[in-house]
N, C-alpha and C positions, 0 to 999 in steps of 0.2 A: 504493500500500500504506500509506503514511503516513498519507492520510486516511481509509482504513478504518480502522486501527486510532487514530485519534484520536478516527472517530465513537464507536468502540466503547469508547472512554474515557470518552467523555462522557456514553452510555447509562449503561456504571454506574457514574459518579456520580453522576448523575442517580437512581440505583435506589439510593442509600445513606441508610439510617436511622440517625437520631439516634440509637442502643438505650441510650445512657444517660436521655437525656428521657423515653421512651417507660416505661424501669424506675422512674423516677423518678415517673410518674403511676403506676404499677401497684402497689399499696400490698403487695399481697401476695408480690411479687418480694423484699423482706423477711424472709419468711418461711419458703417452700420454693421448692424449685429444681419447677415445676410443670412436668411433661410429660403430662398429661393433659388441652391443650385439644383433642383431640377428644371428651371429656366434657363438660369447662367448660373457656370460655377465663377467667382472672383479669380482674375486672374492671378497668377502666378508672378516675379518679377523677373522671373528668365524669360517667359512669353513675352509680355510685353516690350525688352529688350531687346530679344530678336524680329519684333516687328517693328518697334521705329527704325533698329538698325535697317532694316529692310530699308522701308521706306525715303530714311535720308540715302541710302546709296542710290538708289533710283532716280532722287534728286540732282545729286551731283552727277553722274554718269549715266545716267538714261534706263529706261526700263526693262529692254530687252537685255541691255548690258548686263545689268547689276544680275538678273535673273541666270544668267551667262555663271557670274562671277560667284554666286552661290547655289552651283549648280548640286556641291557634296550637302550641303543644307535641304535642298527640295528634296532628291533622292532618302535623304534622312526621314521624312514622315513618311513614304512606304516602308522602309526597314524597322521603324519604330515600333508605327502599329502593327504588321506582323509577327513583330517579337510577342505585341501585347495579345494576342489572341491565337497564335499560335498557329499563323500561316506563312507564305513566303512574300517577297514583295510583289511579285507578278500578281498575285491573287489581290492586289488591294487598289481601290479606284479613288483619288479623290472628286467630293462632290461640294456643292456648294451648300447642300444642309440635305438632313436625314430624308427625308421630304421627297427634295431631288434624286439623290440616292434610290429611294423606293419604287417612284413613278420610273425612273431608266430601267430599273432590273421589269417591272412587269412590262413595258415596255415589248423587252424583249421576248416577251412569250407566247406563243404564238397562238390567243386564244378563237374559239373558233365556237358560233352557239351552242347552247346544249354543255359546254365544259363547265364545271365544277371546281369553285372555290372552296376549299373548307376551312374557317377561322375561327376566333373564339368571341364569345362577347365583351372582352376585355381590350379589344385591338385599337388600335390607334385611331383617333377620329378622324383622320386626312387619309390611314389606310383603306378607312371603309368607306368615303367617300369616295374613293379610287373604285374600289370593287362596285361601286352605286354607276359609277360611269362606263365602267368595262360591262355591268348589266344593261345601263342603256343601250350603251353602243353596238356591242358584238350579242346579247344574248346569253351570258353567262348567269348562274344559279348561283346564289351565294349561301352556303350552310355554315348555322353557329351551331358547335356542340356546346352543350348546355353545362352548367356549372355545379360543382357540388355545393351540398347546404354547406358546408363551409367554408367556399369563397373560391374562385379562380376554378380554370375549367376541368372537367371531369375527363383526365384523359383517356380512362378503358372505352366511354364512352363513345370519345374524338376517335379511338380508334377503331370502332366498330363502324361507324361512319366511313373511315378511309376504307375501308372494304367494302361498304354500301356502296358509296361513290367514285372509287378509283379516280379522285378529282386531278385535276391539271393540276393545281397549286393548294400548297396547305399555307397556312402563312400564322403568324402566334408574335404576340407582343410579350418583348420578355419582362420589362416593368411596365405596368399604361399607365400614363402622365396624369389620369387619376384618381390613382389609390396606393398603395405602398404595396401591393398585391407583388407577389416573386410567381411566376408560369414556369413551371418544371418541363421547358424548353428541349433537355436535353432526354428527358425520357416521350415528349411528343417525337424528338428527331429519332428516339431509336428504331417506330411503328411506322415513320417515314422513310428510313434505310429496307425496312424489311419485308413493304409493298413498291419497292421502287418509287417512291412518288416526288415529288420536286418541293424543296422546303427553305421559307422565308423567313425571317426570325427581325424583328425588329428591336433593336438593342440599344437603341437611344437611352434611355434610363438607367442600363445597366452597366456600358461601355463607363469606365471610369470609377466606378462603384462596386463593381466584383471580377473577379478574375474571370475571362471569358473563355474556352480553348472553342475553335469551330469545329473541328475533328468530335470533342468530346460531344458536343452540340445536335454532329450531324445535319447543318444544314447547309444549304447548296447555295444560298445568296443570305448577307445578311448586311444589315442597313443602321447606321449612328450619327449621331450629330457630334463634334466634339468640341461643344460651347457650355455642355452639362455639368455631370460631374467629373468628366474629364481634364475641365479648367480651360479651354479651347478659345481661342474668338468664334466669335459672332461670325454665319457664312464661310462654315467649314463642316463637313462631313465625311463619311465613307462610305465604300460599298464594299466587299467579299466577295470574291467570285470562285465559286468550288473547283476544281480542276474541271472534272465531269462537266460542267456546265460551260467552260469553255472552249472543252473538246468537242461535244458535242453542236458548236456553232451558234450557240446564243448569243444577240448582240443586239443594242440600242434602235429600236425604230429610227431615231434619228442620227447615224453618226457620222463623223466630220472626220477631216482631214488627222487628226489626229488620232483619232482612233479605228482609220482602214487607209486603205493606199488604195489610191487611182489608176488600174494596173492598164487600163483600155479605156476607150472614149465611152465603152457602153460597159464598162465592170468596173470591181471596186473587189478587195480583198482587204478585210479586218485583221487587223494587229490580234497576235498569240496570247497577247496577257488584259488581262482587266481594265488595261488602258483604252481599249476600246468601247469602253463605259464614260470616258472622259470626253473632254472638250479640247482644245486647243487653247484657248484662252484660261488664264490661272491666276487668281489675285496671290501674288506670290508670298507678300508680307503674311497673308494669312497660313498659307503652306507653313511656311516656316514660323509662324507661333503654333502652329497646330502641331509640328513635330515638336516644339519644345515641350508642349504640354504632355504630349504623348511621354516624353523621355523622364518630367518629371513625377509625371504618375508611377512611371515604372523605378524610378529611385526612392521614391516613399515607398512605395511595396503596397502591389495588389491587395495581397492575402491582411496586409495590416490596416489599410482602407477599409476593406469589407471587415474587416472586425470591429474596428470604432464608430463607422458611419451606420451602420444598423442599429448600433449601440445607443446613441446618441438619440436617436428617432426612438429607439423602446424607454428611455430616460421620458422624451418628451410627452409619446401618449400615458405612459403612466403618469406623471403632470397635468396633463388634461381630464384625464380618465375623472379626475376626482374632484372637477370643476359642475359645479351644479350649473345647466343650463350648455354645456358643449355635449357633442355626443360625437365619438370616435366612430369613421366609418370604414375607417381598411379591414377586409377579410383575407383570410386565407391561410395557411399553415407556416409559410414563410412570408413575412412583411419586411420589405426595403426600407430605404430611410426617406422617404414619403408621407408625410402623415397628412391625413385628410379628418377635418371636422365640419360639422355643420350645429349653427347656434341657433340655438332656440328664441323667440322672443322677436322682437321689432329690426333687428337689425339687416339691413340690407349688403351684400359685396361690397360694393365699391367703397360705403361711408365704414366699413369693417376695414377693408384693407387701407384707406384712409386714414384711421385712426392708428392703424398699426406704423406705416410710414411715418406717422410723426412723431412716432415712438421712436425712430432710425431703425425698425425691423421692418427687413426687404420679408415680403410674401409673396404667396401666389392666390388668385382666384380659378376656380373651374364650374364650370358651370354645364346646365347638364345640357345643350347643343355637345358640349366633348364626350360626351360616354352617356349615350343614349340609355343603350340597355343597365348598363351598372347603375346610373343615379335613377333611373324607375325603378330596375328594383329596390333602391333602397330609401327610395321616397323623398329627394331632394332633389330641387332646381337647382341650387350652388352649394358650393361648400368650399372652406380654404384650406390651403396647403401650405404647409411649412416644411420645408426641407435642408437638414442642417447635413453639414459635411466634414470631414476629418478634423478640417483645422481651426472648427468650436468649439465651443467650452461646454462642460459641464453646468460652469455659471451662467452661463450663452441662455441654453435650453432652461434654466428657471426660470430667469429673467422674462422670458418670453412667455412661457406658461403662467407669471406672475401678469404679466400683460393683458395675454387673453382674458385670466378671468376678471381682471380688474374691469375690462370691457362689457364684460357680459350682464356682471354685477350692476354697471351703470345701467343697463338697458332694461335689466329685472326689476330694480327698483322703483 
């Protein structure tokens, strides 16, 4: 028993961050108390550094120069991120947001009436309006497999389904922007390996906040923004492209010169690697804060992020939990560091997030236009989201729970 619990001493201390160093590069940790990196995570000050350096070089020497000139720098954010998720650089696209990303990979799919989407009711609200437009247009079925009473989707279920439907594409949000809900991703991807079927993972939420591997995953395109918790600017993304899904000649509806060659006056032949997912044009300052971000995620330690930043979120709803007048609404057996409430009483979004702004706490609102199916079932039009991340405080998360219900209290009275 001693050396169990010695190992498990050593693990976490092993999992302990510096969070004064970590504050101390984060410039804007200064300024508000930010719980909304599931929007934007605050940047970093090696990001930011490598993007004005960008941008003065560009200045003095021109734009294609300077892009010339930090050619091992661009290169760096596809080596980066496929360190981080455990593919190679050919396989990784940059996009200009998760979004982007998304709409290019279905793009490339060759759907045809009658084909079969199957997703979950938890999916991204820009994914399912995609799927809403690919029913208009081509004819496609779109099936949600239905959720367990416990929260996030019923995969035996989901799987019963892929063998009902043999669908074109399955596609699953691995955190939805919201609720703190965790989609057990990688055992949908294992029922997706094992009917052959083609599989989309959208990983905006989780890119940045847990260790990702695509292999372990098993899906065949997968899609991030990395302005989250990643620490990323603003108009940066990615895409994943499986090998399988390159060999097999998948490629952008619309691609450009840079990602195929003009082999004849009436043909065109698409680049071998994921680049063919790309543009030709690159805001390049961004490239290169998005590698940095990439490099300093991976210098903090995955595995120590996902230890603190979930942490920090089950801190806050137990905080909450115990405010007369909030009521916590994430389900599910694993919860991210996402926390979702809705308050009872007179208060409306905006004049809620309002009051918290001039507290200097960054929030979020969501409202239920984003997650049709999740806020019906659980009977709310809005509710807000506080989302804190590695290099918060303990004190952070009271302060702000002292906030809340300080608000609430106002309103009850």
């Amino acid at each position: 028993m001693r050396d169990e619990n010695s190992a498990s001493a050593g693990i976490e201390e092993a999992l302990q961050l510096d969070v004064a160093a970590l504050r101390a590069d984060t410039p804007g940790c200064r300024q508000v108390i930010h719980f909304n990196n599931a929007g934007c995570g605050l940047l970093a000050a090696p990001v930011l550094t490598a993007m004005v350096g960008h941008l003065n070089l560009e200045a003095r020497i021109g734009g294609y120069e300077a892009s010339a000139a930090r050619a091992d720098g661009v290169r760096a954010f596809y080596t980066e991120l496929a360190a981080l998720i455990n593919t190679t650089p050919d396989n990784i696209a940059f996009a200009g947001s998760a979004t982007h990303a998304y709409n290019n990979a279905l793009s490339s799919i060759p759907f045809e009436s009658g084909d079969t989407i199957l997703t979950t009711r938890d999916d991204f609200v820009s994914n399912q309006i995609a799927f809403l437009s690919l029913r208009k247009r081509f004819g496609v079925r779109i099936v949600h497999a239905p959720n367990t009473p416990e929260g996030g989707v019923d995969v035996p279920a989901m799987a019963e389904l892929m063998r009902t439907h043999r669908p074109r594409l399955v596609s699953a949000t691995h955190v939805p922007t919201n609720s703190g809900l965790v989609t057990p991703v990688a055992e949908i991807g294992r029922h997706c390996r094992e009917l052959d079927l083609l599989y989309l993972v959208d990983a905006c939420q989780s890119v940045g906040q847990y260790p990702l591997d695509v292999d372990e995953i098993g899906c065949d395109l997968l899609t991030a923004t990395c302005r989250k918790f990643l620490r990323g600017p603003r108009g940066s993304g990615f895409l994943y492209v499986s090998d399988r899904v390159l060999r097999a000649g998948y490629e952008p509806l619309f691609i450009d010169m840079h990602g195929a060659r003009w082999t004849a006056p009436g043909s065109y032949r698409p680049v071998a690697t994921a680049a063919r997912f790309e543009e030709w044009e690159f805001p390049y300052a961004t490239v290169l804060g998005s590698a940095a971000a990439t490099r300093y995620a991976r210098d903090v330690g995955l595995e120590a992020i996902a230890h603190r930043t979930p942490a920090l979120a089950a801190r806050l709803r137990s905080r909450l939990e115990a405010v007369p007048g909030v009521r916590l609404l994430d389900r599910g057996p694993q919860l991210a560091a996402l926390v979702t409430f809705a308050v009872d009483g007179g208060w409306q979004s905006q004049p809620f997030k309002e009051a918290l702004d001039a507290r200097n706490i960054n929030s979020a609102v969501s409202l239920r236009e984003f997650a049709q199916f999740d806020f019906g079932d659980k009977d709310v039009d809005w509710c807000m989201r506080l989302s804190p991340h590695y290099y918060n405080t303990e004190e952070e998360v009271d302060h702000v729970a002292d906030a809340v219900a300080e608000l609430v209290r106002q309103e009850r009275r």
